[in-house]
GUVODREN-973532 format. One record per residue: x, y, z of N, C-alpha, C, CB in turn. Coordinates in pm, whole numbers, plus 32768, in hexadecimal, padded with zeros to 4 digits. Glycine has a CB too. Example, Ala and Ser with C-alpha at 12.3 -4.5 7.8 and 13.67 -1.06 7.14 Angstrom:
85277DC7830C84CE7E3E830C85287EB6830C846B7E418389 85057F1F82C485577F9682CA850A8003831385807FC4823C 
This chain:
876C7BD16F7687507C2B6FE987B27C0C705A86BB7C1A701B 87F57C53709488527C4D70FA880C7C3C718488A77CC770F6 88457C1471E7881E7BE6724487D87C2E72A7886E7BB37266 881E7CAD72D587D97D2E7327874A7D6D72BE886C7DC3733C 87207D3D7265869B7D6071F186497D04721B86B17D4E7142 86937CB7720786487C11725386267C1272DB86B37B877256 86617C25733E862F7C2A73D285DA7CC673EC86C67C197444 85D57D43737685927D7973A485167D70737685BC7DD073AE 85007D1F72F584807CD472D884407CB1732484817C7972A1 847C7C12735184467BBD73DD84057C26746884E57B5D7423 844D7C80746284477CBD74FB83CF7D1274D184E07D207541 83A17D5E743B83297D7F7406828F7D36744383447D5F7375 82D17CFF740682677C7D740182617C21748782967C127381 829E7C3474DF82A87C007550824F7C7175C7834C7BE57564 82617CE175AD82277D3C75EF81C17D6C75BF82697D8E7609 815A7D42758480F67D38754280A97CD1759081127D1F74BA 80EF7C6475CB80797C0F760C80987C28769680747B6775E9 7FF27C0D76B87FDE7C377761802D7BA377B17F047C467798 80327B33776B809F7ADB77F581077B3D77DE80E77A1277DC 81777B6A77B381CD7B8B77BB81CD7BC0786E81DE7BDB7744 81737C54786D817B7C9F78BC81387C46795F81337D227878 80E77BF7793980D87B9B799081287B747A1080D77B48794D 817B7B23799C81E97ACE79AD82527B3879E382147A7E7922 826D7B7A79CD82F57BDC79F982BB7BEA7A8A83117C8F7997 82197C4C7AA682077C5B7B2081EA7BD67B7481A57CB77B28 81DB7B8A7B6E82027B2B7BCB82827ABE7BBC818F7AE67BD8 82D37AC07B8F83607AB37B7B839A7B187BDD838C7ACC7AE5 83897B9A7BE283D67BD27C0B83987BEA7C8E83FF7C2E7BBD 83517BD07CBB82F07BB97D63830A7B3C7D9A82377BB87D5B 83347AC77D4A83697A577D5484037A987D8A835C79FB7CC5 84427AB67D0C84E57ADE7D5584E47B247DCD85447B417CFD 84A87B567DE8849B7BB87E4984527B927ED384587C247E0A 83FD7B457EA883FA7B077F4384777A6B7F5D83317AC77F5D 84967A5C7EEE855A79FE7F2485AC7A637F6485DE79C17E82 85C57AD87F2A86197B257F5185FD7B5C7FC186317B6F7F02 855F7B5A802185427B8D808685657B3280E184CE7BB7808A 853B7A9880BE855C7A36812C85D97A1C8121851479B9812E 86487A5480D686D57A3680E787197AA3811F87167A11806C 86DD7B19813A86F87B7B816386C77B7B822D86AE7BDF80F1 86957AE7822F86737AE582C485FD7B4582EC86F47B0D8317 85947B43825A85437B9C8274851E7C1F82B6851B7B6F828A 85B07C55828C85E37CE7828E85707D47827786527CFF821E 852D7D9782C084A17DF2827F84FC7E5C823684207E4B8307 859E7E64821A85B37EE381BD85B27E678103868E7F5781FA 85807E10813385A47DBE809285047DA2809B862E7D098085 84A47DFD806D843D7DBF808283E77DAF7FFA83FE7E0080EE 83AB7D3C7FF083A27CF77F7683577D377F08836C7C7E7F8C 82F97D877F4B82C47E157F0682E47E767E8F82CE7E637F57 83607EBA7F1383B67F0F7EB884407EA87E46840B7F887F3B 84397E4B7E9D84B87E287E0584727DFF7DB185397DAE7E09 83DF7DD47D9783B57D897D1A837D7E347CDF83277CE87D35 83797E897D1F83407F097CBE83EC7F497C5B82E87FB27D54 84307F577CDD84B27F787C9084D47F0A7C2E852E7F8C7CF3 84BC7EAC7C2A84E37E2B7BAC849C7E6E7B3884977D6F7BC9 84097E867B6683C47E7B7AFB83DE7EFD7A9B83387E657B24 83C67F767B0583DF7FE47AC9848580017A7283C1803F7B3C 84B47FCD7AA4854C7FD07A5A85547F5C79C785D27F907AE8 84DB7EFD79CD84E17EE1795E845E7F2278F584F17E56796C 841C7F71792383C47FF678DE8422803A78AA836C805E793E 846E806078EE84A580BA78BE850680A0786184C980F77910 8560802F789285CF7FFC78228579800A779386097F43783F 85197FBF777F84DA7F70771784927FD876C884797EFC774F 84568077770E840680F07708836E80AD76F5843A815C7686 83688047774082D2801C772F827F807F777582B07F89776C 81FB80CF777E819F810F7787814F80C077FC816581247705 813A80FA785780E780A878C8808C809F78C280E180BE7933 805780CF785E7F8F806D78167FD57FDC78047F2980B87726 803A7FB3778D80667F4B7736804D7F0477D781127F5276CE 80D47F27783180E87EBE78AC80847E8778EE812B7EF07911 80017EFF790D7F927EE3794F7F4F7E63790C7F3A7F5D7951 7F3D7E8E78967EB57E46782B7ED17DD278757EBE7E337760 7F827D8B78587F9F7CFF787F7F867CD878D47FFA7CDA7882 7FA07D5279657FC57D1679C57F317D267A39805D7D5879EE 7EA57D5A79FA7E597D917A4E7E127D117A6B7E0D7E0B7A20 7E327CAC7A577DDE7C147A9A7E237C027B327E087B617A27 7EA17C2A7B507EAD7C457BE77E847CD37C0F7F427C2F7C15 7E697D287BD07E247D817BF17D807D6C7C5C7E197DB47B6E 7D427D037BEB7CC47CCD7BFD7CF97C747C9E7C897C627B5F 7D4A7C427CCB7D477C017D397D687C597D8B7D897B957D40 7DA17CC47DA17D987CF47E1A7CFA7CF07E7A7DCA7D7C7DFF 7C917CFA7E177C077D147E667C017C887E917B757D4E7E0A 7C437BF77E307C0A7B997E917C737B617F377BEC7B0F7E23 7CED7BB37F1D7D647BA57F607D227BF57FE27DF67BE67F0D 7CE77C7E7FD57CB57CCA801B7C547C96809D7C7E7D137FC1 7BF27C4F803E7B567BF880707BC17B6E80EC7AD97B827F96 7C427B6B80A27C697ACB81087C887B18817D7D097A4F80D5 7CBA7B7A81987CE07BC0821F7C7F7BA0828C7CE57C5D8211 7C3C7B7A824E7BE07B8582D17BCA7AE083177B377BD0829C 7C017A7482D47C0E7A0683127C3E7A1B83967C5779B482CD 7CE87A3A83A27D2B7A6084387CE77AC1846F7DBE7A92843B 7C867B1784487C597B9284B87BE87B3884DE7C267C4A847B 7B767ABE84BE7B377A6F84E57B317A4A85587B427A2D84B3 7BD17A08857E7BF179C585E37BF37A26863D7C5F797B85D9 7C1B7AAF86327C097B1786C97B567B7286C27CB37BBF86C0 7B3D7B1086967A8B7B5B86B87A5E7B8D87417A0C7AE786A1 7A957B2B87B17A707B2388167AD87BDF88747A967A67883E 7B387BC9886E7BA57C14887E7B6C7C9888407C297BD4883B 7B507CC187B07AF27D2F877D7A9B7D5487B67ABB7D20871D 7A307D1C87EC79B47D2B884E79CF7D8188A979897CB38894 7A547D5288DD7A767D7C898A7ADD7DED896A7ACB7CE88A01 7AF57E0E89087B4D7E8A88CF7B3F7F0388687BA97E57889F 7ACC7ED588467A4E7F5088057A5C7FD9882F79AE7F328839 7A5D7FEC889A7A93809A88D77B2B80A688C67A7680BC8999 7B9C806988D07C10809988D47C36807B883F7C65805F8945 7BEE804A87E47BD58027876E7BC180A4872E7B6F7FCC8764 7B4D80E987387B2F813286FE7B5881A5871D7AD3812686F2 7B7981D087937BDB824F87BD7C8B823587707BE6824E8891 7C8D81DB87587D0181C287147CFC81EC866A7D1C8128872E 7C8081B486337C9581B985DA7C70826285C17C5E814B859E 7C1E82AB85FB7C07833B85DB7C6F838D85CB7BBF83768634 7CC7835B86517D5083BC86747D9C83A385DF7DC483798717 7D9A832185C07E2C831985627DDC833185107E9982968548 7D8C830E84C77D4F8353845C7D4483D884467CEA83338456 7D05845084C37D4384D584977DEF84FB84937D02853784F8 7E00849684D07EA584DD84D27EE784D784587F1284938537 7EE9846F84217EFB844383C97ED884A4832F7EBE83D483E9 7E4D84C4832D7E22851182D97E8285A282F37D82851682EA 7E5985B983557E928665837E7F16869E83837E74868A8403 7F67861983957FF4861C837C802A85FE8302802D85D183C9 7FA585DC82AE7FF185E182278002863781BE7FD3859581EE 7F92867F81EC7F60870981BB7FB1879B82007EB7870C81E6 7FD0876E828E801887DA82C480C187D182B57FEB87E1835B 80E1876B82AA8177874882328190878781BC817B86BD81F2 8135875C81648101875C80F080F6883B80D7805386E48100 80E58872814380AF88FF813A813889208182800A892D818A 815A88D981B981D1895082088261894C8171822E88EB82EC 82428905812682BD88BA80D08296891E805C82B487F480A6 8218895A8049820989B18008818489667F8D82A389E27FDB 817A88E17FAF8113889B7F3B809188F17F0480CE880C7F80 807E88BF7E8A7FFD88FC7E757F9588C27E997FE689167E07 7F1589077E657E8988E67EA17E6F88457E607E0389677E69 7EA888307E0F7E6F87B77DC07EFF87287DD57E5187FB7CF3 7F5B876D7E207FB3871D7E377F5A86D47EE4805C877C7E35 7F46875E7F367F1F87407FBD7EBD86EF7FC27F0087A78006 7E3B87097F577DE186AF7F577DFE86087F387D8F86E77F01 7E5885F77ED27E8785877EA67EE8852D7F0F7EC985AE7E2D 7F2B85807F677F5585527FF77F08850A804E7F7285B48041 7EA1854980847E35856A80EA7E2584AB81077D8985DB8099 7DF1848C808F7DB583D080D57E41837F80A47CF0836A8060 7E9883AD80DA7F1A835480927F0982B88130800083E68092 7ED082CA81877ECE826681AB7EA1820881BC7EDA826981CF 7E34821881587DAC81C881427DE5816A80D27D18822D810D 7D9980F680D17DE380AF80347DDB80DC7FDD7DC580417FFA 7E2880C77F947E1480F07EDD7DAD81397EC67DF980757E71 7D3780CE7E9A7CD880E77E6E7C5F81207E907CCF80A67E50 7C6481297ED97C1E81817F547C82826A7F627C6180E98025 7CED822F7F687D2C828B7F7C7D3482EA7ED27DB0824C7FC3 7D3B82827E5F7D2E82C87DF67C6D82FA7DAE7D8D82657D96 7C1E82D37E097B8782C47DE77B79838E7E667B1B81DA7E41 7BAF83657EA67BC883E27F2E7BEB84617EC67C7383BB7FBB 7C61846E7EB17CC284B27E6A7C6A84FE7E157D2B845B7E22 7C3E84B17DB07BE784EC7D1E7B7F854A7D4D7B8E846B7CBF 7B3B850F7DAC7ABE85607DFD7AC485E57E2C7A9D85217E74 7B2F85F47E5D7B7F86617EAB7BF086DC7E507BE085FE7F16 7C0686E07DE37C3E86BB7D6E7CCC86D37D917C0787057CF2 7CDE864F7DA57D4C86007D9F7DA385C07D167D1D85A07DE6 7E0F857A7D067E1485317CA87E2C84AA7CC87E61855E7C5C 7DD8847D7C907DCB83D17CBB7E4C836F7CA37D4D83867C59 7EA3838F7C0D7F1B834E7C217F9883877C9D7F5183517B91 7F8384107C8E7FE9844A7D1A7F9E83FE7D8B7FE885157D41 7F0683E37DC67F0F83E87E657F26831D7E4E7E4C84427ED7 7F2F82F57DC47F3682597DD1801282447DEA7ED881FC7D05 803282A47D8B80BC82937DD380F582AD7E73810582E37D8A 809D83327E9A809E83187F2B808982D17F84807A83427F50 801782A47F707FD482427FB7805B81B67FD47F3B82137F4C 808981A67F27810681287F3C815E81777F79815380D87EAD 819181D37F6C820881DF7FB581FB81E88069824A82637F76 818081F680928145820781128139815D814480A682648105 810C810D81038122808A810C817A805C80FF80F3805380DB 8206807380A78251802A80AD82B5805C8124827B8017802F 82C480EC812E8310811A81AA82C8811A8253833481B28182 826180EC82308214809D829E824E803682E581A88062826C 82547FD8825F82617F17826782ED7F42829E825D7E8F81AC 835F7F96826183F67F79829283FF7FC582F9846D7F978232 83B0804E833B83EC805C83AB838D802F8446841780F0839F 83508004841E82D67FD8849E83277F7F84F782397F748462 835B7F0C84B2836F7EBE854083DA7EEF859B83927E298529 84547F62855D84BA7FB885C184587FFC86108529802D8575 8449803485B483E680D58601839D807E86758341813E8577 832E803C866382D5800186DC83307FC9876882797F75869A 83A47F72872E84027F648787844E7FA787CB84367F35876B 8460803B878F849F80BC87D4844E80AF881F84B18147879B 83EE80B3883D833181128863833B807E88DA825E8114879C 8387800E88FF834C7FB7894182A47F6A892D835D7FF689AC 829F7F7588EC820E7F6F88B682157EBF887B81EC7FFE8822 81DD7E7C88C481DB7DC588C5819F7D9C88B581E97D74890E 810B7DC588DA80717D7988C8804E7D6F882C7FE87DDB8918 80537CFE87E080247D0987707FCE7D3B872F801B7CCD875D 7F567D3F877B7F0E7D79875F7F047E2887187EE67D5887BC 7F437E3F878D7F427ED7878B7F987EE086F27F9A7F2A8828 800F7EB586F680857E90869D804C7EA3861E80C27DFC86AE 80037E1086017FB47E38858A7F567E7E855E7F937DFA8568 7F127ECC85C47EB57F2685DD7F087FB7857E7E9B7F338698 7F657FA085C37FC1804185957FDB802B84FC807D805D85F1 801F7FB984F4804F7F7D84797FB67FB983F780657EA9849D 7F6F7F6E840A7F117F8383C67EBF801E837E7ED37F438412 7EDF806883F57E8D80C583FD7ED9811983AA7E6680F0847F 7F82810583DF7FE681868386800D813482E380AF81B283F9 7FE080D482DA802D808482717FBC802F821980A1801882C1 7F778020822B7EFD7FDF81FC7F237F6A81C17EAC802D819F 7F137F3A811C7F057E9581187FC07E61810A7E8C7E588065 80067ED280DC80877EA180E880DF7E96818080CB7EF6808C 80D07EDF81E780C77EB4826680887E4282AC80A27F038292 7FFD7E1F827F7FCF7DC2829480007D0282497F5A7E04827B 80457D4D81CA809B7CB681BD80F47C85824281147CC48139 814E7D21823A81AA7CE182B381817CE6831C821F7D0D82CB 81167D0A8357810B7CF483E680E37C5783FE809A7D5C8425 80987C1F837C80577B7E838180E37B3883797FDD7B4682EA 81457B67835F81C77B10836D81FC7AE583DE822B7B47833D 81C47B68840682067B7984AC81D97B5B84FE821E7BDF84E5 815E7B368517811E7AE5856B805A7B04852F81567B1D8621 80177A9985617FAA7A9785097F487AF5857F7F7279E784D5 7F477B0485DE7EE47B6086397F017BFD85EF7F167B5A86FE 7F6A7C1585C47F967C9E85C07F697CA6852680437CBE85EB 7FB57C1184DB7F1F7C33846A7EAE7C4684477F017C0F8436 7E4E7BF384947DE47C1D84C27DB37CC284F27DE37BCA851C 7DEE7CF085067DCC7D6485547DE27DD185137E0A7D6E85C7 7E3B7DC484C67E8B7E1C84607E207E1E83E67F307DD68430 7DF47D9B83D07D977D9A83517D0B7DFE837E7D647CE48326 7CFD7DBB84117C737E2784427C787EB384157C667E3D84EA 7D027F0484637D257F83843D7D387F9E83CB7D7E7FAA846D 7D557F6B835E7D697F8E82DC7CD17F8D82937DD57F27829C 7C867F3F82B67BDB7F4D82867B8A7FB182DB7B847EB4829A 7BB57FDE83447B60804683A47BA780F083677B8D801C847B 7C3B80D9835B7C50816B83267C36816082A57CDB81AB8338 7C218109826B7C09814481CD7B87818781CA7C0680CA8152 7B0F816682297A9481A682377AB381DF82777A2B817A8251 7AE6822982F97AFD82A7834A7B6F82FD82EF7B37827D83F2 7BA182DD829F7BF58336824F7B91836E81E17C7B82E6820E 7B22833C81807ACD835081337A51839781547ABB82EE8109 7A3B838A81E479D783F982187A26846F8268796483B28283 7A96846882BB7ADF84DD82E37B32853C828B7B2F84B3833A 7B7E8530822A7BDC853F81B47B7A85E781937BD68496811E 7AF585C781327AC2864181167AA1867B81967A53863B80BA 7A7C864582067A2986D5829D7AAE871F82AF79E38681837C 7B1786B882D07B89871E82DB7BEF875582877BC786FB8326 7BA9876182237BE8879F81C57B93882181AF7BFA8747814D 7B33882B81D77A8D887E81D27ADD88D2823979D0881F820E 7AEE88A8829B7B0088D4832F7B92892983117B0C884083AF 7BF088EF82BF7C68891A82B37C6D89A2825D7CB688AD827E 7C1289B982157C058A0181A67BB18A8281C37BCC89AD813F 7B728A82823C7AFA8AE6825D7B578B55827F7A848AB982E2 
């Protein structure tokens, strides 16, 4: 048997077991957060998008099927909920600060939460989208899973509003800290407040990089719109449709 018979054996049989796919996705979240801290923690190198482009470019090289990749790789799947639950250590420490910001809190989070929805849908309609594209838009700023649980309800499609949702997070995480700095905008708080709300848990990595109050705060907003996106999403879509 010649050698290219031989390595496409191995590579058979190699992609057949779930470490494989494992191992690649955190290998390549590993490279990728070196390449972020050598990049001077550049938000256009953000560790997100290069470990998806790694991965997906080796889907595709290989024509592996994204069930095969999942099966392997859905034990970090399973940690996002406990990755999720730790956010709330740093929002702990501003309990006190929350108390006394409850009204500009929650007028915050209403505003960006409809805007958010309404501008995605009114994008989404002026561009010519369909009814099942607009719906699948609509909670792109809510997390994932939340945003793909939204979607289906509404009839949406749950893998379209879960790619939105990332691309809304990852173009979150890289343009937030310019944009806010155009905007003069300094108070961390607020900072991660915004961060959170337009970008949800992939914004919220980088805002905890960037200083931990703004993580904190960012994590708040990312757990308050995923429930103000899941009860507003269908009224104004009700409302949009009459």
């Amino acid at each position: 048997m010649n050698a290219p018979a031989k390595l496409s054996e191995i590579w058979v049989f190699l992609a057949q077991s779930p470490l494989l796919w494992l191992s690649l996705t955190l290998l390549a979240y590993l490279g990728a957060l070196w390449l972020h801290a050598r990049s001077g923690r550049n938000p256009m190198v953000n560790p997100v998008l290069v470990s998806v482009i790694v991965i997906v470019s080796v889907l595709l090289l290989t024509r592996t099927p994204y069930d095969t990749y999942f099966e392997g790789a859905k034990f970090v799947h399973f940690l996002i909920g406990p990755a999720t639950v730790a956010l709330a250590v740093p929002l702990y420490s501003q309990v006190g600060r929350l108390r006394r910001l409850w009204l500009p809190i929650g007028v915050a989070l209403l505003v960006g939460s409809v805007a958010a929805i309404v501008s995605a849908i009114g994008i989404g309609w002026v561009l010519g989208g369909s009814h099942e594209l607009l719906m699948s838009l609509a909670p792109k700023s809510a997390t994932m899973p939340i945003a793909m649980g939204v979607a289906e309800k509404i009839g949406g499609l749950p893998s379209l509003a879960a790619v939105a949702a990332a691309i809304a997070g990852i173009s979150g995480a890289i343009m937030a800290t310019g944009l806010l700095n155009l905007l003069r905008i300094k108070e961390p708080a607020v900072r991660g407040f915004a961060v959170g709300m337009a970008a949800h848990g992939i914004g919220t990595a980088r805002a905890i990089q960037v200083n931990e109050t703004a993580g904190a705060f960012s994590a708040l907003a990312m757990g308050l719109n995923g429930i103000a996106t899941a009860l507003l999403v269908p009224l104004i879509v009700k409302l949009m449709t009459v």
